[in-house]
N, C-alpha and C positions, 0 to 999 in steps of 0.2 A: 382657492386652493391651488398649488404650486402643479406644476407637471411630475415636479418629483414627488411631490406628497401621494398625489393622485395614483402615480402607479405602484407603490407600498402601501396605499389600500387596498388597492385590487388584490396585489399578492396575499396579503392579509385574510383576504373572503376566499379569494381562491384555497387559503390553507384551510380554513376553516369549514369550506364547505369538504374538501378532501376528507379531513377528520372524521368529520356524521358520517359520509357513505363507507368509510372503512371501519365505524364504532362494529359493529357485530363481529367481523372477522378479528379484530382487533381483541374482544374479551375472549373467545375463544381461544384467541392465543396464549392470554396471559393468565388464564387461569387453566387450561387443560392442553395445550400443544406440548408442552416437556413432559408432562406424567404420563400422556399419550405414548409420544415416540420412549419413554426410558420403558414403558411397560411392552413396545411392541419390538423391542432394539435387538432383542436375540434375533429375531427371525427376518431382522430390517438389514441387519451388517453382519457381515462376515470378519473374522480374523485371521491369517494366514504368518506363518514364520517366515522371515528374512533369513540369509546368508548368515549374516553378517549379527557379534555377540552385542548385548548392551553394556558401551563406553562408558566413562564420568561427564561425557555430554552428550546430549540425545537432541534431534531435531524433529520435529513434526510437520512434513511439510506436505503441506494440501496440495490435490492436482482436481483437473476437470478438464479430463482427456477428451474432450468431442472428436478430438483428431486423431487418437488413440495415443499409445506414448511418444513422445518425440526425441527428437535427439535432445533439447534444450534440455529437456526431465532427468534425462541421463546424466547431463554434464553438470545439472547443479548437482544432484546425489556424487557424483564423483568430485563433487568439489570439496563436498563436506566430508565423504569420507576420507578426503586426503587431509583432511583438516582433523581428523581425529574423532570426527562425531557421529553418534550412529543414526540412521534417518528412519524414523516412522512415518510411511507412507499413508498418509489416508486421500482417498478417491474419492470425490463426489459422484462419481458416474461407474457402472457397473467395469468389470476390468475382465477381459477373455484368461485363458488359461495360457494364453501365449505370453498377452500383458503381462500376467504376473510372475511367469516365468524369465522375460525380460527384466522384471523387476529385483527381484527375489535377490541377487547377487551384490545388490546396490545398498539394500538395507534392513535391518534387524525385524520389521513388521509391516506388514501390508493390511490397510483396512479398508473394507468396502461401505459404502453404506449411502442412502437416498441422499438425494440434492436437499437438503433439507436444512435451513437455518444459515445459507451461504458459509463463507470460512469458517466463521467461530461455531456452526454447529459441528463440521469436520476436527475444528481444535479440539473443542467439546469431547469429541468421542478419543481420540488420540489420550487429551490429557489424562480423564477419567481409568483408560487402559493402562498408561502409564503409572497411574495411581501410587499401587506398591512403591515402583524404584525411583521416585520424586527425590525423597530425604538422599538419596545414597549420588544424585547427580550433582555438579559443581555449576551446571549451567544447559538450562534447555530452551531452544532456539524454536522460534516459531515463523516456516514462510509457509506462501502459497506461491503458485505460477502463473499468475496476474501480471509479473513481472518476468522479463530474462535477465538470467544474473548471467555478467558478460565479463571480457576480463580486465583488469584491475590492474592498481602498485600492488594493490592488500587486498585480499581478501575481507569481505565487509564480517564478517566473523573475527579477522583478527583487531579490524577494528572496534566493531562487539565488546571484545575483549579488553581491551587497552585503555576504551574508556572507565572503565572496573566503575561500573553503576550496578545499582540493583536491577535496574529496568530499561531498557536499549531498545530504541526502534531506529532503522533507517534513517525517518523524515518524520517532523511533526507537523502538526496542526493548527490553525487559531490560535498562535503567539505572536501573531502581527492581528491588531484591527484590521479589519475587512473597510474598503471604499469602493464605492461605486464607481463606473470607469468615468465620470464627467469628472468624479474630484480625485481626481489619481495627481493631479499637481499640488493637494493637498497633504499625501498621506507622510506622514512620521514613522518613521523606522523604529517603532519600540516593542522588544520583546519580553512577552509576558509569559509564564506559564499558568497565569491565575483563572482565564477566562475559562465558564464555565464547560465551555465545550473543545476545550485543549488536548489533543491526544496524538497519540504516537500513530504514524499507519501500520497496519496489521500485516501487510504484506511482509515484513521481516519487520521483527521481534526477536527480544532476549530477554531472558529471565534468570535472574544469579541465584547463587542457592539460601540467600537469608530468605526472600518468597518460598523458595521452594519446600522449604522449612516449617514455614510458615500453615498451618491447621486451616486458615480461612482461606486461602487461595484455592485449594480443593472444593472449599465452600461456595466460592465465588461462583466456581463453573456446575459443580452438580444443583444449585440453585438458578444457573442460568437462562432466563426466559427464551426459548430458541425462537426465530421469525422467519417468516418468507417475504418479510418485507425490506430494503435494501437500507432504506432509511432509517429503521428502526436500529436492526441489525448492526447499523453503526453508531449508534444513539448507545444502544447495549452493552454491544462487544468493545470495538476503536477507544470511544467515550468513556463508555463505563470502567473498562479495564486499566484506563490509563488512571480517570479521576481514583480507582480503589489503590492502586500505586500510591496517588498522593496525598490522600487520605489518613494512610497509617503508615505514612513518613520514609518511604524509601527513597533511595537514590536514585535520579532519572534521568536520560539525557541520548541525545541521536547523534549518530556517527555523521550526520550530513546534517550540523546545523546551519538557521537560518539566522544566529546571532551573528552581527557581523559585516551578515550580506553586502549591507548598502552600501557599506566602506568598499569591499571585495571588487562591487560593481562600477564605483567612482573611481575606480585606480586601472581601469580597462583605457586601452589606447582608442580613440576615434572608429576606425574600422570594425575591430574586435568587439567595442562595447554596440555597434551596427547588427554586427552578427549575431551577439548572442539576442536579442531584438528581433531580428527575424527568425530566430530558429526557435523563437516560443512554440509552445504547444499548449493551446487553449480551446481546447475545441467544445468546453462546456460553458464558454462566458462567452457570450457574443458580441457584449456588448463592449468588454476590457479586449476581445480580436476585433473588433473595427476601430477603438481608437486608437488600439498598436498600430495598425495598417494606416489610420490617419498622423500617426507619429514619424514613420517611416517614410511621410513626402517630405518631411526636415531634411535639411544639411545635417549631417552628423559633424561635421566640426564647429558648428554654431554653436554657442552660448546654452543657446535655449534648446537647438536639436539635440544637445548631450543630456542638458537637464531632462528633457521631455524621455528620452529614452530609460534615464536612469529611475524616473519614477515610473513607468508603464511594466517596465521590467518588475519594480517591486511592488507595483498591486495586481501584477498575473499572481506573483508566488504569494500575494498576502491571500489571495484567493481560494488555491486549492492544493499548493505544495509545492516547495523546490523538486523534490525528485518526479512530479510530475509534469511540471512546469517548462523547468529547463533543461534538460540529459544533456541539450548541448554542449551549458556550462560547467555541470555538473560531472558528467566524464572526464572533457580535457583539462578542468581545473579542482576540481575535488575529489580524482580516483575514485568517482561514485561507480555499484557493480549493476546498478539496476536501471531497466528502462520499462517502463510500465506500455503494455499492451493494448490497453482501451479505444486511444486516439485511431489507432488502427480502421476502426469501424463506425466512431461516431460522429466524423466529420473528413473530409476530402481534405482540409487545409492540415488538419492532426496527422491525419496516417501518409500526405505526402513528405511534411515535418520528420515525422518520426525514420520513416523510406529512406531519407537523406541521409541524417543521423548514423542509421547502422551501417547504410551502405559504407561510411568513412571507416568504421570498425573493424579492426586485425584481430587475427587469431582464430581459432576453431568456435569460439562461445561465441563471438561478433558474428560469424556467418553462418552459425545456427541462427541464430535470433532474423537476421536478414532473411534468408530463405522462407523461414515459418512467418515473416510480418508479411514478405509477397503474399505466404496467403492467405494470411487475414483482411490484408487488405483489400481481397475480391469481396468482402462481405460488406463494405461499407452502405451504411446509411446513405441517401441522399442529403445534400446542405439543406 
């Protein structure tokens, strides 16, 4: 047996024994955690009015203020409502009367309710509320603050828009094969949307109004199995909600696709295609950051140092996502608005990555996001 075979064994028992100790909590969920919390939801979430009337486009966007509200939260509700759309607020985390009074001016509904089911349990309740004035919207936009939205050419909403799909995320998922980091000089550049676990990320989302329209969408979410598991949750929500999209045939497509890429990235000058190379951000693959780091002792004007960088580069993002992957590239070369916050805490190499990143950022949104990553960045994990 191979050393690679060998260690996709392990992973394999490793999953499997994971599965048995999580089977109990597991059926409890999926057969009583939703009936549970819809039967205990009055007395679990609170509803409170917004300022501000409901538009022909409505946003839902999740927070989980640990730090209470911040400027960041501010500035994206003001960004959409300069954009036209009214923001339904829902909170994972309890909100003071000051909170909501901060809030209240920003957008049309504030909703409180248990950490319960991560985002898509927060959508959950938003959509559900929304219920009624679904049919009567032209388009309802789905984020959370996972992400800072920073500033832009466009506005990722008017991109949203422009690409006139049924169904809009950001950045997708698993439409490149996945390599392991030893065969990254092997990987092919071919985009799929067929694979079974291909999805839009949640963090921003759009939905046009033929779904909205649409009888089983309602269905999809009041049916929704909620979890407090992360994995799952994305298996459910990410996954499932993208696969129901392609299922019963709508239009699909992300404002930051990764069709393309390779070409994008083979047309970079020496230095530049350097750069974007070290300003990865992979702090959940250890194994695709050490042999960027071993790619990085190349000459970048070499033959091979260019090649090597051009495939490293595209089995980070076949990995776990362009807009997670690279902001570098992704800011100064595709007016992307988002930078995802995670790397912040789960690795020294991500949140000093990330540090860099904002620090170059102009404007009011760029130096909110800097300020609030200083302090996330006090929380990091050790490597």
């Amino acid at each position: 047996m191979t050393k690679t075979s060998l260690w996709k064994v392990k992973r394999e028992l490793t999953r499997l024994g994971r599965q048995m100790i999580e089977l109990p909590g597991l059926t409890w969920e999926y057969f009583a955690l939703r009936t549970s919390y819809d039967r205990k939801a009055t007395g679990l979430s609170q509803t409170y009015d917004g300022a501000l009337p409901l538009a022909r486009e409505a946003a839902i966007y999740l927070i989980f203020p640990s730090q209470g509200i911040l400027p960041s939260h501010l500035s994206a509700l003001r960004l959409m409502t300069a954009e036209g759309i009214s923001p339904v607020v829902v909170s994972n985390l309890p909100l003071s009367d000051d909170d909501r009074a901060t809030l209240r001016p920003f957008c049309t509904k504030i909703i409180t309710r248990p950490n319960l089911g991560y985002d898509f349990g927060g959508y959950r309740d938003g959509i559900l509320d929304l219920a009624p004035s679904l049919p009567k919207l032209d388009r309802l936009f789905i984020l959370n603050d996972s992400a800072w939205m920073v500033e832009a050419p466009r506005s990722w909403f008017a991109d949203a828009r422009n690409l006139d799909v049924d169904f809009c995320g950001a950045t997708s998922n698993y439409g490149i094969k996945r390599y392991d980091a030893h065969e990254f000089r092997d990987l092919r550049w071919e985009y799929t949307g067929q694979h079974r676990n291909f999805h839009y990320a949640s963090y921003a989302l759009a939905i046009g109004k033929p779904i909205l329209l649409d009888p089983a969408f309602l269905t999809f979410w009041r049916r929704f199995r909620l979890s407090n598991h992360k994995r799952r949750t994305v298996r459910r929500g990410e996954i499932g909600l993208t696969q129901w999209v392609i299922r019963r045939g709508y239009s699909h497509d992300a404002t930051c696709s990764v069709e393309g890429l390779d070409k994008e990235i083979a047309a970079l000058g020496a230095d530049e295609l350097d750069a974007v190379t070290r300003h990865l951000i992979i702090p959940e693959r250890p194994r695709i950051r050490a042999k960027r780091d071993e790619v990085l002792l190349s000459d970048p004007t070499t033959e091979q140092g260019r090649r090597d960088r051009i495939q490293i580069i595209l089995t980070a993002v076949s990995a776990q996502a362009m807009g997670y992957v690279m902001p570098y590239y992704t800011l100064r070369r595709r007016g992307f608005q988002f930078v995802k916050k995670s790397p912040l805490w789960i690795s020294k190499a991500g949140s000093d990555t990330t540090l860099d990143i904002l620090s170059r950022l102009s404007g009011p949104m760029g130096s909110e996001a800097y300020a609030e990553a200083k302090t996330l960045a006090a929380r990091l994990a050790p490597e």
